[in-house]
DOLOPA-322078 format. One record per residue: residue in one letter; residue number from 1; x, y, z of N, C-alpha, C in turn. Coordinates in pm, whole numbers. Example, Ala and Ser with C-alpha at 12.3 -4.5 7.8 and 13.67 -1.06 7.14 Angstrom:
2
<A, 1, <1319, -569, 780>, <1230, -450, 780>, <1320, -330, 780>>
<S, 2, <1285, -225, 708>, <1367, -106, 714>, <1290, 3, 787>>
***
This chain:
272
<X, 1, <6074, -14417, 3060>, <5971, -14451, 3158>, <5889, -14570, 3107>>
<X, 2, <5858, -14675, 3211>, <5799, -14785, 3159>, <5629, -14741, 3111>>
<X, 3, <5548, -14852, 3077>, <5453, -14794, 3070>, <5317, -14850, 3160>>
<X, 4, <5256, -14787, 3193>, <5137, -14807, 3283>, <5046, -14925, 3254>>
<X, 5, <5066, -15011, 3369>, <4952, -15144, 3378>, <4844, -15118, 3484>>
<X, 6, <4710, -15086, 3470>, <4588, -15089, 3542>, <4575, -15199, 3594>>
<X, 7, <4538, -15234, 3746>, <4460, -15348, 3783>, <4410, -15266, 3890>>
<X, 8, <4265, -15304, 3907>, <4159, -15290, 4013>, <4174, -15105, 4087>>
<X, 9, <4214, -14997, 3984>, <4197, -14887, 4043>, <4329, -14809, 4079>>
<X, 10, <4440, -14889, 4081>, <4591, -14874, 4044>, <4627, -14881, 3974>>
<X, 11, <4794, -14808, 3945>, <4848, -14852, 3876>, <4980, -14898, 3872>>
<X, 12, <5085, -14948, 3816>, <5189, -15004, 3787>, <5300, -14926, 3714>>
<X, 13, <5368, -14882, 3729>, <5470, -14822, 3647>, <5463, -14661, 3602>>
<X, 14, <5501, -14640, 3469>, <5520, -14515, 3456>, <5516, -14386, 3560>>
<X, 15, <5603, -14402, 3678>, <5629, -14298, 3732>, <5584, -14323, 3860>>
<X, 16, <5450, -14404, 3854>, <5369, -14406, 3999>, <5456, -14494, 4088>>
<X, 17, <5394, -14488, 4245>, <5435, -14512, 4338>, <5455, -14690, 4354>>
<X, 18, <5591, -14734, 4422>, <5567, -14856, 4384>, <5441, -14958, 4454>>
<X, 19, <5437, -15029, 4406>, <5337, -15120, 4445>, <5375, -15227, 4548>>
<X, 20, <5275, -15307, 4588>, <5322, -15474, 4682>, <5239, -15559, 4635>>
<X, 21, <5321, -15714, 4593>, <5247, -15833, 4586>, <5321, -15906, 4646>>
<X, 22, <5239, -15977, 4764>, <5230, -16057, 4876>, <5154, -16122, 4899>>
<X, 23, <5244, -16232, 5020>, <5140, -16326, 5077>, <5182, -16455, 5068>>
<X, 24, <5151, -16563, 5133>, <5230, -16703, 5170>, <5254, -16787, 5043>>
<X, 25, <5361, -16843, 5011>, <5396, -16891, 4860>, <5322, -16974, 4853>>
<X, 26, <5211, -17048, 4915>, <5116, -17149, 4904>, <4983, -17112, 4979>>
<X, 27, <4882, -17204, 4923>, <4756, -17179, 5000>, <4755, -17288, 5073>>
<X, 28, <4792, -17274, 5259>, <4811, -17355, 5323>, <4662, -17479, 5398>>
<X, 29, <4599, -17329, 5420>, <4427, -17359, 5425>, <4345, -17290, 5432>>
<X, 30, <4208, -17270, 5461>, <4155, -17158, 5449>, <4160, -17050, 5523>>
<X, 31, <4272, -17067, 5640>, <4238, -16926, 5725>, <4375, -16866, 5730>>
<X, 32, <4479, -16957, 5711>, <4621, -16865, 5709>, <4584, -16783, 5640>>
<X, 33, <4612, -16813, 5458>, <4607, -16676, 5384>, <4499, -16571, 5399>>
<X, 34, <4402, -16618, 5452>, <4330, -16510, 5462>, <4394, -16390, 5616>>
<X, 35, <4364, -16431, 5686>, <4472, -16382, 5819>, <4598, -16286, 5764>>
<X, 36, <4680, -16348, 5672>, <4790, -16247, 5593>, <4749, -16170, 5487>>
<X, 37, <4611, -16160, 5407>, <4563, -16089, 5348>, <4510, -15947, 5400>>
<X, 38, <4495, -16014, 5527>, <4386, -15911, 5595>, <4445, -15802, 5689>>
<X, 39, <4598, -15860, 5720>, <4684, -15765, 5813>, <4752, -15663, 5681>>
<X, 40, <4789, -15718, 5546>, <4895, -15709, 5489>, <4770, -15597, 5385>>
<X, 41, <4649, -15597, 5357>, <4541, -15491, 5327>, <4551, -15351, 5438>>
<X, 42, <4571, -15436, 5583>, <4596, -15300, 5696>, <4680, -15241, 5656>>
<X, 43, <4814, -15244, 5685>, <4900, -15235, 5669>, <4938, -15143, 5531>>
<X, 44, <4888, -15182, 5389>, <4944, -15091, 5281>, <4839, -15026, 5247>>
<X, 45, <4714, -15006, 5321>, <4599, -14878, 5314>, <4643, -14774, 5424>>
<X, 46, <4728, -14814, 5547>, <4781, -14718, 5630>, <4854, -14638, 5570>>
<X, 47, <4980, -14691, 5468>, <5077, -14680, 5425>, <5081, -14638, 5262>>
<X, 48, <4952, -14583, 5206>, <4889, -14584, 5073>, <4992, -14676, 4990>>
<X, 49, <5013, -14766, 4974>, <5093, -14869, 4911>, <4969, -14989, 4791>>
<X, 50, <4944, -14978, 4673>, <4886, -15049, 4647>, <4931, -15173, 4650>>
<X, 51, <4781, -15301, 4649>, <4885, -15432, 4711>, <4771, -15474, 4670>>
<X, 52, <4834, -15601, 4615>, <4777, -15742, 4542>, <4831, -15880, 4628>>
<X, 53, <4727, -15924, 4658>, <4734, -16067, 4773>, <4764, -16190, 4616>>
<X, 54, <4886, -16223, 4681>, <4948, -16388, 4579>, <4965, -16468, 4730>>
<X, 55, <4889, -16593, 4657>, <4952, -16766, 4692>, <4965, -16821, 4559>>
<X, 56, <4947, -16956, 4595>, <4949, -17056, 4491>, <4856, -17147, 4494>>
<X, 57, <4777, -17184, 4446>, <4698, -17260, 4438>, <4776, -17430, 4426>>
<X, 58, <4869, -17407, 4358>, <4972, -17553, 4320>, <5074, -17484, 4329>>
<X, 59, <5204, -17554, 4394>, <5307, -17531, 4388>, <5371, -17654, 4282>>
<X, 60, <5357, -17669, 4152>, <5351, -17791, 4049>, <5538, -17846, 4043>>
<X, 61, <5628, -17723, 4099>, <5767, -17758, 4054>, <5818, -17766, 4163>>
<X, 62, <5810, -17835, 4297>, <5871, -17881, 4448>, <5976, -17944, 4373>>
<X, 63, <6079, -17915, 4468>, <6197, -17996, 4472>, <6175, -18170, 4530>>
<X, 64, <6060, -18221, 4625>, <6043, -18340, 4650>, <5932, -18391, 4557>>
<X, 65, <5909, -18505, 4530>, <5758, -18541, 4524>, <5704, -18561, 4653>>
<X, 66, <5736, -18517, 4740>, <5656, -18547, 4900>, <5633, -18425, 4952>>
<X, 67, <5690, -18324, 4908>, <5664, -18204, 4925>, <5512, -18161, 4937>>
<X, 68, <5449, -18067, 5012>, <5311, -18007, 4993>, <5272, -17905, 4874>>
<X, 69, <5188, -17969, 4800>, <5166, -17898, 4715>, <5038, -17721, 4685>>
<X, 70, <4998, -17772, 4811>, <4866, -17647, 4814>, <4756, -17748, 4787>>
<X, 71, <4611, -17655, 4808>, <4480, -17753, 4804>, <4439, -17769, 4620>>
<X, 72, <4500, -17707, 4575>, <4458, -17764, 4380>, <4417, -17646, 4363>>
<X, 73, <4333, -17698, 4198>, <4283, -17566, 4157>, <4184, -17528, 4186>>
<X, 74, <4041, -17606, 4206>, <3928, -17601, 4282>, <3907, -17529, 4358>>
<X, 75, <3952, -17577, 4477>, <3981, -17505, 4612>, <4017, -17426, 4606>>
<X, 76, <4137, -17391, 4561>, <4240, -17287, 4587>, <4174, -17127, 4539>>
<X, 77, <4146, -17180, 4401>, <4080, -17052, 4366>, <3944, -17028, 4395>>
<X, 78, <3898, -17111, 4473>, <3709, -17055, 4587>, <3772, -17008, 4714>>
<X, 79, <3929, -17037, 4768>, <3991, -16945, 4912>, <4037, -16812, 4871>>
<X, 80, <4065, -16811, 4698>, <4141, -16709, 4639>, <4015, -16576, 4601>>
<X, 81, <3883, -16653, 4585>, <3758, -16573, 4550>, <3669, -16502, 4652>>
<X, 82, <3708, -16566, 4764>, <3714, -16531, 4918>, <3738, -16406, 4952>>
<X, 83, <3841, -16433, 5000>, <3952, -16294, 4982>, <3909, -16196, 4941>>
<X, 84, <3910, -16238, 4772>, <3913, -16100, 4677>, <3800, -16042, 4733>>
<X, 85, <3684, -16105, 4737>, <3568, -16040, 4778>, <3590, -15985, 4975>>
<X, 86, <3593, -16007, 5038>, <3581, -16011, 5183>, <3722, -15883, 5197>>
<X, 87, <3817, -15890, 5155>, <3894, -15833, 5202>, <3915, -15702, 5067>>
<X, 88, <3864, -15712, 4987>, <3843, -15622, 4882>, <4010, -15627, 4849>>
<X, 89, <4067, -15674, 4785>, <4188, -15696, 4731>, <4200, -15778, 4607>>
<X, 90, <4286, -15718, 4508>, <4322, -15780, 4416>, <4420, -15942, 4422>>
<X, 91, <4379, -16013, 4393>, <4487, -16164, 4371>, <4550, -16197, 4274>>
<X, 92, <4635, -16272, 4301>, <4713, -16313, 4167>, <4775, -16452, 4220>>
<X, 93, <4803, -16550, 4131>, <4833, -16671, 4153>, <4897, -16734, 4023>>
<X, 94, <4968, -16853, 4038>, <5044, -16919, 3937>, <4987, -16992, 3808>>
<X, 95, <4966, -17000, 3730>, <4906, -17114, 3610>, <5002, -17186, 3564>>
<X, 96, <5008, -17324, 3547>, <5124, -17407, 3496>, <5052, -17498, 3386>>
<X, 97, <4930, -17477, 3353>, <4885, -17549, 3232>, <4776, -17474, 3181>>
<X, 98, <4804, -17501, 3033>, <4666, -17435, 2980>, <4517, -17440, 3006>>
<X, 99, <4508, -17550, 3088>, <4398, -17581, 3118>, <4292, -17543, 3232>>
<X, 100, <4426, -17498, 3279>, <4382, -17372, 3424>, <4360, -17236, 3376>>
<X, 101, <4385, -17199, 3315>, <4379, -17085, 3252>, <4227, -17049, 3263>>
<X, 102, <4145, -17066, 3198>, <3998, -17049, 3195>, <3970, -17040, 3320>>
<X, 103, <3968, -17099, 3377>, <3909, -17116, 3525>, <3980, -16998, 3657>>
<X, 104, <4109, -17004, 3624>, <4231, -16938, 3707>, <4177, -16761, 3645>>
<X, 105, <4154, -16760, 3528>, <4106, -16574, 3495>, <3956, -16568, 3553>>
<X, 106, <3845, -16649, 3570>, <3759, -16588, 3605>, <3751, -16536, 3767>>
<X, 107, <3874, -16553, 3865>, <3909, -16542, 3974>, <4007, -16443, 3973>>
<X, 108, <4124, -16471, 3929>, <4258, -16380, 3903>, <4251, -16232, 3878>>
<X, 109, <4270, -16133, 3907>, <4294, -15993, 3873>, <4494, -16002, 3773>>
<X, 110, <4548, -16104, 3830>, <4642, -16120, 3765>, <4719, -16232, 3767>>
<X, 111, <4744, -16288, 3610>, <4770, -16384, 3614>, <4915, -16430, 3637>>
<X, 112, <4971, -16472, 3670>, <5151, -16541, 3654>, <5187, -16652, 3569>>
<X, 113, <5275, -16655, 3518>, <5365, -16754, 3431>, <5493, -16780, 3538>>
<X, 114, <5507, -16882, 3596>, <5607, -16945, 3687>, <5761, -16895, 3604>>
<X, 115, <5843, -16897, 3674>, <5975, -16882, 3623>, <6006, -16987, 3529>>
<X, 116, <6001, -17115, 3590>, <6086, -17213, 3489>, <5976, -17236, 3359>>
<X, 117, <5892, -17126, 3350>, <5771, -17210, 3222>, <5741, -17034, 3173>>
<X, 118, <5851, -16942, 3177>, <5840, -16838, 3150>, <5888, -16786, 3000>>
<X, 119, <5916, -16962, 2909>, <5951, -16914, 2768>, <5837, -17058, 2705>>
<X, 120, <5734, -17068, 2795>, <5667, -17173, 2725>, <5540, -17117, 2663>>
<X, 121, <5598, -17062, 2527>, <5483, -17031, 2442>, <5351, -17021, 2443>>
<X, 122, <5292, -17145, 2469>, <5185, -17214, 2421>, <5127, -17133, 2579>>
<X, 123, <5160, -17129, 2649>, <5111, -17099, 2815>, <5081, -16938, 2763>>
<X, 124, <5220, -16897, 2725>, <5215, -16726, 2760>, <5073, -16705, 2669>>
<X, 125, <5055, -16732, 2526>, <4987, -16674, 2468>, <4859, -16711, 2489>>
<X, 126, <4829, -16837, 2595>, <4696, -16845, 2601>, <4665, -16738, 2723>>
<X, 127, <4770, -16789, 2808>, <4719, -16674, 2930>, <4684, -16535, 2869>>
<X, 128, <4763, -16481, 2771>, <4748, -16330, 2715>, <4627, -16291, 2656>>
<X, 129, <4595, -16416, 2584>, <4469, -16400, 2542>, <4347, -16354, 2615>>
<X, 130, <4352, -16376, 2755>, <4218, -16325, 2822>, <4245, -16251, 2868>>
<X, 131, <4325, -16111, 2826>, <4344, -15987, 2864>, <4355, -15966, 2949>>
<X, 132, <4388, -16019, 3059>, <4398, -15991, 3225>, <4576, -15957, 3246>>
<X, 133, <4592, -15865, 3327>, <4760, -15837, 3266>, <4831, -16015, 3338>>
<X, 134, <4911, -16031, 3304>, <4992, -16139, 3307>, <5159, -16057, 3350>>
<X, 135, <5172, -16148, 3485>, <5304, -16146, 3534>, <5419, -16238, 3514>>
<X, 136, <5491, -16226, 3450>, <5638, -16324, 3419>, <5739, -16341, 3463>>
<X, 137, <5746, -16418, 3580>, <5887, -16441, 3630>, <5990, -16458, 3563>>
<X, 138, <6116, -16348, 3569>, <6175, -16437, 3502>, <6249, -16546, 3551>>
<X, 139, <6300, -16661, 3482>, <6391, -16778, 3491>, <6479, -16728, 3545>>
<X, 140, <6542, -16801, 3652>, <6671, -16783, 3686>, <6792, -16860, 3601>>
<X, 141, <6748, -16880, 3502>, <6844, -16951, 3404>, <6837, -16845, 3277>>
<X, 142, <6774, -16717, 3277>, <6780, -16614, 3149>, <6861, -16483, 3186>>
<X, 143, <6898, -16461, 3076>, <6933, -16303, 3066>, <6870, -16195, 3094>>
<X, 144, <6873, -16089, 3121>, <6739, -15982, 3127>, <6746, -15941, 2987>>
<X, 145, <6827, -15948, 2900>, <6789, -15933, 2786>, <6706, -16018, 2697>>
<X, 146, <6703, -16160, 2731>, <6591, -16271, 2706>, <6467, -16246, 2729>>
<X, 147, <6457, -16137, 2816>, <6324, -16161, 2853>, <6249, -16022, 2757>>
<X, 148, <6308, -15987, 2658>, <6264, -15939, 2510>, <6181, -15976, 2362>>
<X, 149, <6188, -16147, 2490>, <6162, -16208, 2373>, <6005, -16299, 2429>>
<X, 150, <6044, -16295, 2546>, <5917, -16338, 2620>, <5797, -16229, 2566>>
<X, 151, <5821, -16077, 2604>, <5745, -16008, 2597>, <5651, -15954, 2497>>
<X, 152, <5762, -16001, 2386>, <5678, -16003, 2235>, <5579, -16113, 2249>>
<X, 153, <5594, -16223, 2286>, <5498, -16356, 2254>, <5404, -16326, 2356>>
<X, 154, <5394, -16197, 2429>, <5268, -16188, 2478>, <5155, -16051, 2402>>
<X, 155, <5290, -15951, 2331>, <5235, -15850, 2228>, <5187, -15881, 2142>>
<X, 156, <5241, -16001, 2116>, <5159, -16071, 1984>, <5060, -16052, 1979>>
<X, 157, <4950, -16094, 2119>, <4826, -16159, 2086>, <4758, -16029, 2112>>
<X, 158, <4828, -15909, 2091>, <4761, -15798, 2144>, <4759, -15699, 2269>>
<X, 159, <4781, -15807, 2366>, <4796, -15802, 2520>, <4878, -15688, 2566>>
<X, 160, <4891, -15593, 2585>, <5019, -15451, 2659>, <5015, -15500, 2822>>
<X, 161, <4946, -15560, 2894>, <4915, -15555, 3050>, <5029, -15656, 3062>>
<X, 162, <5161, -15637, 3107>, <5287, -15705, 3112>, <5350, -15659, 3219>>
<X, 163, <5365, -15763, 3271>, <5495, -15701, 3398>, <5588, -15836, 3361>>
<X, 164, <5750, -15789, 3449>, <5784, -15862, 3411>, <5853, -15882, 3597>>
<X, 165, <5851, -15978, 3637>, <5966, -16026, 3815>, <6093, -16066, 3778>>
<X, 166, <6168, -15983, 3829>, <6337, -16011, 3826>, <6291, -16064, 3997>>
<X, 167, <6410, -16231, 3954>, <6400, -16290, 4107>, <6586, -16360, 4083>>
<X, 168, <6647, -16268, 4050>, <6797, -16348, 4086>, <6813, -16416, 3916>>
<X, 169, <6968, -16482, 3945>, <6994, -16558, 3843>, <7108, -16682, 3918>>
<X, 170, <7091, -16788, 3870>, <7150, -16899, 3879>, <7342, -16915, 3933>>
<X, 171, <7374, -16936, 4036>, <7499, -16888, 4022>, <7535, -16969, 4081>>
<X, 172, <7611, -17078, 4006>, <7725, -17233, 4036>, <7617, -17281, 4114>>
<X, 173, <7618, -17392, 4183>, <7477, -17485, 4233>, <7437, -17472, 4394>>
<X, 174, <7313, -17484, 4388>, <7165, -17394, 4481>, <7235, -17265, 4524>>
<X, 175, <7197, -17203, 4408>, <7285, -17074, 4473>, <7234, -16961, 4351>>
<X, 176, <7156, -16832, 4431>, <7093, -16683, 4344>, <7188, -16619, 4355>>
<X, 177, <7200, -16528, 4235>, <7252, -16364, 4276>, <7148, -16271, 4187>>
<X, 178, <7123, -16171, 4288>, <7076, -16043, 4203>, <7151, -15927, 4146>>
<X, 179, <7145, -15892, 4008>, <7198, -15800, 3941>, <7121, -15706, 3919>>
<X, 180, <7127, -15568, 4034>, <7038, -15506, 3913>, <7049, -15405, 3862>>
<X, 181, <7149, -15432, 3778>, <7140, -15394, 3611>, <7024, -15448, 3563>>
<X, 182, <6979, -15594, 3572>, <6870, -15618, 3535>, <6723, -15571, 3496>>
<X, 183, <6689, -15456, 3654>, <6604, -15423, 3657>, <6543, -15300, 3556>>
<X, 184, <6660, -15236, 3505>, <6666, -15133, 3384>, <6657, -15213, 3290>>
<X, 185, <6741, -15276, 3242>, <6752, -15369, 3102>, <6607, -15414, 3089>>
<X, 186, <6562, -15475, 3195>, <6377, -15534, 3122>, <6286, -15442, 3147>>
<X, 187, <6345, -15348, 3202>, <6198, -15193, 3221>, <6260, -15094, 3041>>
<X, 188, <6365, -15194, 2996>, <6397, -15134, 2822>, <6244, -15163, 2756>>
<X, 189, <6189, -15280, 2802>, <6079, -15353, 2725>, <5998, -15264, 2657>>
<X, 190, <5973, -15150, 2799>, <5897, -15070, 2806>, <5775, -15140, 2960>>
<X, 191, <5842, -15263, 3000>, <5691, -15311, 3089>, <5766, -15267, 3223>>
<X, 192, <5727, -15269, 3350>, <5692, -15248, 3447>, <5751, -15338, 3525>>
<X, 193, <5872, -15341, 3600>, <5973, -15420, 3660>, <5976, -15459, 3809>>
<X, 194, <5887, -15600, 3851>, <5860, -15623, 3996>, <5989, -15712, 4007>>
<X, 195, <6047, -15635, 4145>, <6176, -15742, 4244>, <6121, -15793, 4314>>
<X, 196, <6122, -15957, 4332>, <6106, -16051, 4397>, <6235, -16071, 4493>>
<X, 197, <6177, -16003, 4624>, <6282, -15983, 4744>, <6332, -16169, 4826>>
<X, 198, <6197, -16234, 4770>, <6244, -16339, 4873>, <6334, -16456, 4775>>
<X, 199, <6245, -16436, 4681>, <6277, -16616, 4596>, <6463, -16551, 4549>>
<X, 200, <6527, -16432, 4541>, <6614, -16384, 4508>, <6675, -16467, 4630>>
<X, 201, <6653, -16436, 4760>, <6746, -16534, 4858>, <6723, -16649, 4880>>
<X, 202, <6692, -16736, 4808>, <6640, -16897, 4787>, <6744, -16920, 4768>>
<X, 203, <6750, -17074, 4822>, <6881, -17178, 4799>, <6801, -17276, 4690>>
<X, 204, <6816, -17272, 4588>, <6730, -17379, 4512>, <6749, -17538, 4544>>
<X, 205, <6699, -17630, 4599>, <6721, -17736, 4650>, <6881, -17751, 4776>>
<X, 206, <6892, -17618, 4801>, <6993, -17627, 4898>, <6976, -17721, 5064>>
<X, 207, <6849, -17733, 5048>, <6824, -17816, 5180>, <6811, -17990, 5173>>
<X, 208, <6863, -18031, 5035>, <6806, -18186, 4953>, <6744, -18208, 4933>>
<X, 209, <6632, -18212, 5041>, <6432, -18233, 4973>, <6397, -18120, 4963>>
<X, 210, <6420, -18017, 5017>, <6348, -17912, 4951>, <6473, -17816, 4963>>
<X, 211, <6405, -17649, 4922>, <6515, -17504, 4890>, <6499, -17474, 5064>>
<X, 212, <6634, -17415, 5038>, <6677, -17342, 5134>, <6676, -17176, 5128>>
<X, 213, <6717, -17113, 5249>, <6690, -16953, 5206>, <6814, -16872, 5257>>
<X, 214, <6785, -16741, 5245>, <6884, -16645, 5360>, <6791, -16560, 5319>>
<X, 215, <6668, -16589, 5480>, <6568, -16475, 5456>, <6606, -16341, 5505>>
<X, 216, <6755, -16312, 5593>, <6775, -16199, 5633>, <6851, -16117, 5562>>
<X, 217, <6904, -16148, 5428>, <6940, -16091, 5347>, <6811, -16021, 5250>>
<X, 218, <6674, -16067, 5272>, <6569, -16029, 5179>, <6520, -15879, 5162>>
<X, 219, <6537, -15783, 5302>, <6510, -15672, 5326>, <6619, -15613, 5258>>
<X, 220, <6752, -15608, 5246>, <6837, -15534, 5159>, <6829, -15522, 5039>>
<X, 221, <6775, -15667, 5008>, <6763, -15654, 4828>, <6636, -15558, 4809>>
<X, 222, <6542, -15600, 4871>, <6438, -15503, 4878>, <6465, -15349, 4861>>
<X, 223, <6576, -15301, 4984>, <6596, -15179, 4940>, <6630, -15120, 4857>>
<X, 224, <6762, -15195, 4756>, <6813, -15176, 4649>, <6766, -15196, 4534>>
<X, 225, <6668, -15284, 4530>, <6584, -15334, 4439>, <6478, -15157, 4394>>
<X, 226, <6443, -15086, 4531>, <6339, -14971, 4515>, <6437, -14859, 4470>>
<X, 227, <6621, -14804, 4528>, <6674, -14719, 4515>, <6720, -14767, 4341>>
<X, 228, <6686, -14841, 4296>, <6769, -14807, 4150>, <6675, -14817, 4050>>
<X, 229, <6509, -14778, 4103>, <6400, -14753, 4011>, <6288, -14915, 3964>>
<X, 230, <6322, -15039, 4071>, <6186, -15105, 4067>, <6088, -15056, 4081>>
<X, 231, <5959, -15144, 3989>, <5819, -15074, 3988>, <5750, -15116, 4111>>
<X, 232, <5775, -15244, 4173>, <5689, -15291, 4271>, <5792, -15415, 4337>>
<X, 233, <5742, -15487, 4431>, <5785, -15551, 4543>, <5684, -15699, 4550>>
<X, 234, <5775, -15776, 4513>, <5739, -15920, 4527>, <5775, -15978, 4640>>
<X, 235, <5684, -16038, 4790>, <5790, -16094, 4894>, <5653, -16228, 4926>>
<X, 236, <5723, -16276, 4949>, <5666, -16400, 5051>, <5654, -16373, 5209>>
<X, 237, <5554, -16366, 5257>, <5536, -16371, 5382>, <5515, -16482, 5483>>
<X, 238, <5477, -16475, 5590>, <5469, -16575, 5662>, <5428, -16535, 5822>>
<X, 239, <5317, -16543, 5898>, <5347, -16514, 6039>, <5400, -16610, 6136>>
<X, 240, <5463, -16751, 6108>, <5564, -16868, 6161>, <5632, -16876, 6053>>
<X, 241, <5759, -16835, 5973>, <5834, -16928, 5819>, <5888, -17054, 5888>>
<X, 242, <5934, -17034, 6034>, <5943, -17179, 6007>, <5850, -17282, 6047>>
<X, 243, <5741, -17242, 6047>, <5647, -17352, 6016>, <5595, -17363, 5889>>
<X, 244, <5608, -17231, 5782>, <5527, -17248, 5646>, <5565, -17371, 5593>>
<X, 245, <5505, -17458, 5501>, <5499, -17546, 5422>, <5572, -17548, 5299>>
<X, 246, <5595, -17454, 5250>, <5673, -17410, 5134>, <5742, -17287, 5140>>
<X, 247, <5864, -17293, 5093>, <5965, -17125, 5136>, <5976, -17056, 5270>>
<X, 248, <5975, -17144, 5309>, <5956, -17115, 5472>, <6122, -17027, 5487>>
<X, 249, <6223, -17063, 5447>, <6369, -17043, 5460>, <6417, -16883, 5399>>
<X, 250, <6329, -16863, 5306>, <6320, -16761, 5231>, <6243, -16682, 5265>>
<X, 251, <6112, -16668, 5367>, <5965, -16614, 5350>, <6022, -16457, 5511>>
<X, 252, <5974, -16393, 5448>, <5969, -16282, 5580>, <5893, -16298, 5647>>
<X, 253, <5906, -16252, 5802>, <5769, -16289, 5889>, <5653, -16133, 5898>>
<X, 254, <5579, -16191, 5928>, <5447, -16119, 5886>, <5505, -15995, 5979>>
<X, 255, <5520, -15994, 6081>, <5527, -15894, 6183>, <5625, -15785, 6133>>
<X, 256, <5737, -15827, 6077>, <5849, -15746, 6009>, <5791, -15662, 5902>>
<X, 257, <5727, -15651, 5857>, <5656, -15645, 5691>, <5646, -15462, 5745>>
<X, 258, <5545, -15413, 5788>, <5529, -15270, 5829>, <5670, -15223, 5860>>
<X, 259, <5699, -15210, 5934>, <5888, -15158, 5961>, <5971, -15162, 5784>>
<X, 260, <5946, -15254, 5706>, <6009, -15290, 5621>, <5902, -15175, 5482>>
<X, 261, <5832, -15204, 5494>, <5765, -15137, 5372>, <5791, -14958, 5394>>
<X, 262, <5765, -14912, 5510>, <5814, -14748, 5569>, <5932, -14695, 5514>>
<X, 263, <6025, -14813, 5542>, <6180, -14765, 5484>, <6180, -14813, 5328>>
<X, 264, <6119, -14889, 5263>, <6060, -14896, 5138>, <6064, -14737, 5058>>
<X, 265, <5918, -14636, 5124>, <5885, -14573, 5091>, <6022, -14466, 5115>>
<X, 266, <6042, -14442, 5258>, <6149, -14352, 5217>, <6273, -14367, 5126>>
<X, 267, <6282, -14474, 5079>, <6400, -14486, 5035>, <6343, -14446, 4853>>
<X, 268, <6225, -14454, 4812>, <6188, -14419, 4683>, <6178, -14261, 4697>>
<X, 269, <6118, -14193, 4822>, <6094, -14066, 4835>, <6251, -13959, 4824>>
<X, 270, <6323, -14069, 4883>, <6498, -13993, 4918>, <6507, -13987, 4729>>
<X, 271, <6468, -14102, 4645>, <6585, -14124, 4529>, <6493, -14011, 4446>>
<X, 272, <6311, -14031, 4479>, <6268, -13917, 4380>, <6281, -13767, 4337>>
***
């Protein structure tokens, strides 16, 4: 059994019920994410589902340089402080430099380490340092046994509040597959194993300027992702994807989300 991560009155793993982190892969402006915070709070208090609202403040690794990046760090995290307060929900968002860090924890209930910057040292251990649990994508270029090694360089500094996101692995070009075998192998860690339902059906630059998706494959992985013992549920939402700005190809639509989380639950209730 993995072991238990606290945030805001929940918990994560060891046994308990799985969790949801959601919400539009970018902070588009100030009223989308809030709008999907506020249905997607309905929604998993109906459904006792604990749930943590993610955007991004920066999306720093676009496949274009013309791509939209989100409103920065400034902004992003005074729409992200918003929220937390108004809609009483926990947030979580991306850090891609040390320098956000400070600023990104006095907002954050939880922090993230991006996939492709998920063996960059110098990041993990500062983020760890301010004790706030820290989420780690992993790379779609690692092993699930690699990510053994991530997890120490955050034990190091003391830190136990670890999760770790299985989101696919790299397979011949713009192209995921999910294994999950995976999802056991890094809940070996002992940490607390979130499936990332959408970025798993990403085309990584499959569209030329930007990724492509197969968002209707996202609900299956989802299911399988909960029947073989994930701790929680990573998805991208959207109430237009194809108007979102980022992952639009990949992103579920907001309206689907309730129907989808129900059969969620039964399907953990059938395996318990």
């Amino acid at each position: 059994m993995t072991q238990t991560v606290k945030i805001n009155g929940f918990s994560i793993g060891g046994g308990h019920p799985f969790a949801l982190i959601s919400g539009p892969c970018v902070i588009e402006n100030s009223e989308t994410p809030y709008r999907i915070a506020a249905y997607l709070k309905q929604v998993t208090d109906k459904l006792e589902i604990p749930y943590i609202f993610k955007a991004s403040y920066d999306k720093a690794n676009r496949t274009s340089i013309h791509s939209f990046r989100g409103p920065g760090l400034k902004e992003g995290l005074q729409i992200l402080s918003q929220i937390r307060k108004d809609i009483n929900v926990p947030v979580l968002s991306d850090v891609h430099q040390i320098s956000e860090i400070e600023p990104a924890s006095r907002v954050l209930d939880v922090i993230q380490i991006p996939a492709f910057l998920c063996r960059q040292t110098d990041l993990l251990v500062e983020a760890a340092k301010t004790g706030k649990p820290i989420n780690v994508k992993k790379g779609q270029f690692l092993s699930p046994f690699d990510m053994a090694n991530v997890v120490e360089k955050i034990r190091y500094t003391g830190n136990n509040r670890i999760l770790i996101t299985e989101r696919g692995a790299t397979f011949g070009y713009n192209n995921l597959v999910s294994d999950f075998r995976s999802i056991r192998i890094i809940q070996e860690t002992g940490c607390p194993v979130i499936f990332d339902a959408t970025h798993s059906v990403q085309l990584p630059g499959g569209a030329g300027s930007s990724s492509g998706g197969q968002r209707k494959f996202a609900p299956l992985l989802a299911k399988a992702a909960i029947a073989v013992g994930a701790n929680a549920i990573f998805m991208e939402v959207h109430p237009e994807p194809e108007k979102a700005l980022s992952d639009g190809p990949n992103s579920i639509r907001l309206d689907d989300v309730e129907e989808l989380l129900t059969q969620l639950k039964n399907i953990q209730k059938a395996v318990q």
